[in-house]
N, C-alpha and C positions, 0 to 999 in steps of 0.2 A: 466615560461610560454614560449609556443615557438613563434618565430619571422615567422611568415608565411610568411610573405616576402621572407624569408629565400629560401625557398623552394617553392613556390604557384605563378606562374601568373594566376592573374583574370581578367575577360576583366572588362574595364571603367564601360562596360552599366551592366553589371551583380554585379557589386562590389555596383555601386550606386543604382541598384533595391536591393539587400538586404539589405542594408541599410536603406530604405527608405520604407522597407518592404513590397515593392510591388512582386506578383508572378512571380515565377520563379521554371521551371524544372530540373534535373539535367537528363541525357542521358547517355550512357555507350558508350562504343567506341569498345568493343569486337565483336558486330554485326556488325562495318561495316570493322573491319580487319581480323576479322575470322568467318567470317558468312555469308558474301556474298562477289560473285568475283566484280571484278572491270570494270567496271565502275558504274553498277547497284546500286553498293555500295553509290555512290555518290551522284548519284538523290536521294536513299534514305533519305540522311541525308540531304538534303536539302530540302526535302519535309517534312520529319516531324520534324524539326527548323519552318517553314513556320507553318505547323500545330496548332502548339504551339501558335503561335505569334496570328492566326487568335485566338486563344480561351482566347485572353488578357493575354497573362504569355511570360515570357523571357526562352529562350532553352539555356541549359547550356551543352554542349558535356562536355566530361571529359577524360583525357588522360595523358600519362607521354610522354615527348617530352625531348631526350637529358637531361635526370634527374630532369626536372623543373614539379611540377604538373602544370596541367590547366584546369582550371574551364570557358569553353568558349574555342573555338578556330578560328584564321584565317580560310582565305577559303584557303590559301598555308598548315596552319596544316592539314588542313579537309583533303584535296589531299592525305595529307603523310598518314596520316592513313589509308583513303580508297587506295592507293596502295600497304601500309601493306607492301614494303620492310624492313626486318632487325626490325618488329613491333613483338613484344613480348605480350605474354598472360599475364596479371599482376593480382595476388591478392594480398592479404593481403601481404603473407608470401613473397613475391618477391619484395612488394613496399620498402625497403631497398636498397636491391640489387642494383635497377634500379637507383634510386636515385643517389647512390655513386657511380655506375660506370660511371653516365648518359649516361643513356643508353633509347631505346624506345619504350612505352608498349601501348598497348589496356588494356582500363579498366573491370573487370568483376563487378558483381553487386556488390560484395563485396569490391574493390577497390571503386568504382565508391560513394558507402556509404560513405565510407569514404573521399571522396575527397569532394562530396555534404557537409557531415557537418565541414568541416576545412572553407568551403567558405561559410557557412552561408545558407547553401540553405535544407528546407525538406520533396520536394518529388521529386518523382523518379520515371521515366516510365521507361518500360524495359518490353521484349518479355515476356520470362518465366525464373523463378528463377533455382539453382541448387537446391541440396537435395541430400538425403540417395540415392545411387545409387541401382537398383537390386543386391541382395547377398552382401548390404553392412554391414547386421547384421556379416557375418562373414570376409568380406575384410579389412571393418569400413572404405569405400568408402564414404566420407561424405562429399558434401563441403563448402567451407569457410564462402558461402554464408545465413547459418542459423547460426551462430557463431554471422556476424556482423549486423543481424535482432534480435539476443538479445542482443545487448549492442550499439548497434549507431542507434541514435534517426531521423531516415527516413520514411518519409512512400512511400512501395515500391510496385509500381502499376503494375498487371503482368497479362497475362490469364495463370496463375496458373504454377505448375512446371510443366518442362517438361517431355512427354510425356514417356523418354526412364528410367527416376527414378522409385523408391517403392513410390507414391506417399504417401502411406499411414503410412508408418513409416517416412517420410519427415513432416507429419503435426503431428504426433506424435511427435517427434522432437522440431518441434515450439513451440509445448503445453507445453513438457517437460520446454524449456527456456522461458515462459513467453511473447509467440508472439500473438496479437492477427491474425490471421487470418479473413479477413471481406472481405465478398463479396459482391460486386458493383452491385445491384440492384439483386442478385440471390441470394438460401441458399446452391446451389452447388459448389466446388471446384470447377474451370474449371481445364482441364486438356491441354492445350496447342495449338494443332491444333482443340481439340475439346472441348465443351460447358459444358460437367460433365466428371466428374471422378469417379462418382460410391462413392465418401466422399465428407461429409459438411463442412461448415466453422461455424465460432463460433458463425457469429451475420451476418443477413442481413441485411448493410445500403442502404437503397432505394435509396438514393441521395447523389452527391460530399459534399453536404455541412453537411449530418448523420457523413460521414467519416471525414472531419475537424472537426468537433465537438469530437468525438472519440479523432482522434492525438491529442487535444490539452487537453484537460481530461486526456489523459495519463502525457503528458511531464509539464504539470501542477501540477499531483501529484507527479513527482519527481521518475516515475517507471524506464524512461530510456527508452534507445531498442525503435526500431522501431515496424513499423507494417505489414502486409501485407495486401495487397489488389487484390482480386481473380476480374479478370474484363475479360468475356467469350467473345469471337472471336465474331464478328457479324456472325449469321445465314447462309447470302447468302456465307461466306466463309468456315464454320464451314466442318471438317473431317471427315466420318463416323469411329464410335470408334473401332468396331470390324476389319473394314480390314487398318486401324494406329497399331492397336494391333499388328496386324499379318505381316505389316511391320516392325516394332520397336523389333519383336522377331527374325525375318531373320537377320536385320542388328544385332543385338546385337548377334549373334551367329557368322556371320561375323568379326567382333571386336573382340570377345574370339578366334577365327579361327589366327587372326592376330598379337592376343600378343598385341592389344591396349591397356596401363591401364592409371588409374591418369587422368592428365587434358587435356591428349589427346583424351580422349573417348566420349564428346562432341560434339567437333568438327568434326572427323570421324564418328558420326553417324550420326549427321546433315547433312553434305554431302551427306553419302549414302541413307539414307531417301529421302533427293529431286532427287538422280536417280530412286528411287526403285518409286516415284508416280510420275515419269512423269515433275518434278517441279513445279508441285501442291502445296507442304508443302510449298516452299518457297512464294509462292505469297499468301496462306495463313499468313504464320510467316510473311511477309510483314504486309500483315492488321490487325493482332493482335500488332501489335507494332504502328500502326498507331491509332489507338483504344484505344490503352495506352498512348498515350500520352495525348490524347485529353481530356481521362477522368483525368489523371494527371494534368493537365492544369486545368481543372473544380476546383478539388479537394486544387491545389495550389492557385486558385483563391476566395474560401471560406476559407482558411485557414488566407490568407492575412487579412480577414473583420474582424477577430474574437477579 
């Protein structure tokens, strides 16, 4: 068995809420090192820690710092991250690496699952997931992130994947590995900046506590893998789909123009996305992650009573 100690700082107050099985979220740390500039980054992550906390649940950031995971961070860690010097993209396939060189990562959803369940913790708010990339049937651009939603037991709360993937062969995907897909009071996908996707999800749960009833059903019958949870953009924020389309098809033509591929093509499109509207998408993607968590937080807090 491993020595988590080993490898895992957990803060006091997050170590003693799982224990003690009180709610608690786990957060990603890739939005605030490669996803938004700095300072803005900051107020973020301490606006939705705050968020959390008003919905009775404990905010658990997650990150690799000089090789140590951490589940919770200082406000000196928080800094390091949102200034993203010498901060590294981490997934799965990398959390080695970092580890033994100690070295310094931002977590992706995929990391961040992982790091959520070594500390006890199982759910997870986050913007929007990856997926099958456009033309990934023939690139086999796929990422890590539907991998470790079939085999580590999270439930990962999101307004749906993002907007620049094959949505549709992404939830095919999930089907394929045994994910349920459930959406948070809708029977539509959201699709990221905006409220549908033009595909469904498997099951409408009307309520946080339909979807902890769910998660616990599953990891009760011993299925494994998590889940996903599609939870759409509030309204007064929401994207019109048709001119997001026709941004998302400029930039990704952009990106092919540039030779972007792999785990850089993300983050270069998110960037040029918030030029191409003006910085609209980002104070959307703000509110959709503000939204997740809250509902994460709901969801984490039926999960605790069960």
């Amino acid at each position: 068995m491993m020595d988590l100690k080993k490898f895992m700082d957990i803060t006091p107050e997050i170590e003693e809420a799982v224990a003690a099985g009180k709610p608690v979220v786990a957060l990603e740390s890739t939005i605030l090192s490669h996803g938004m500039p700095y300072p803005e980054n900051l107020g973020f992550a301490r606006e939705i820690e705050k968020l959390i906390r008003a919905e009775g649940a404990i905010p658990a950031t997650m990150a690799v710092i000089d090789g140590r995971l951490k589940a919770g961070l200082t406000e000196a860690e928080l800094v390091r991250m949102c200034e993203a010097k010498g901060v590294l993209k981490v997934s799965r396939r990398d959390l080695p690496i970092v580890v033994a060189e100690k070295l310094t990562g931002a977590t992706t959803v995929a990391t961040t699952m992982i790091l959520a369940k070594l500390a006890g913790i199982h759910v997870f708010a986050t913007g929007g997931i990856g997926g099958v990339h456009r033309g990934g049937e023939v690139t086999m651009d796929i990422s890590a992130d539907l991998q470790e939603l079939a085999h580590t037991e999270v439930a990962v709360v999101c307004a749906g994947a993002k907007m620049i993937l094959d949505i549709g062969r992404t939830l095919e995907y999930l089907e394929t590995m045994g994910v349920p897909v459930l959406g948070l009071g809708t029977s539509d996908f959201p699709a990221f900046y905006c409220r549908k996707s033009g595909f469904g999800v498997d099951y409408n749960a009307e309520t946080p506590l339909d979807v902890a009833r769910i998660a616990k059903a599953k990891w009760d019958l011993g299925l494994g893998g998590g889940l996903l949870i599609g939870n759409p953009v509030p309204e007064q924020y929401a994207m019109d789909f048709d001119k997001m389309s026709a941004v998302i098809d400029r930039v990704l033509k952009m990106a092919d123009e540039a030779g972007v591929k792999g785990k850089e093509i993300t983050p270069f499109m998110l960037a040029h996305i918030v030029e191409e509207t003006g910085g609209d998408s980002l104070k959307t993607n703000i509110q959709l992650a503000f939204n997740n968590a809250r509902a994460a937080s709901r969801i984490a807090v039926e999960l605790s009573r069960l």
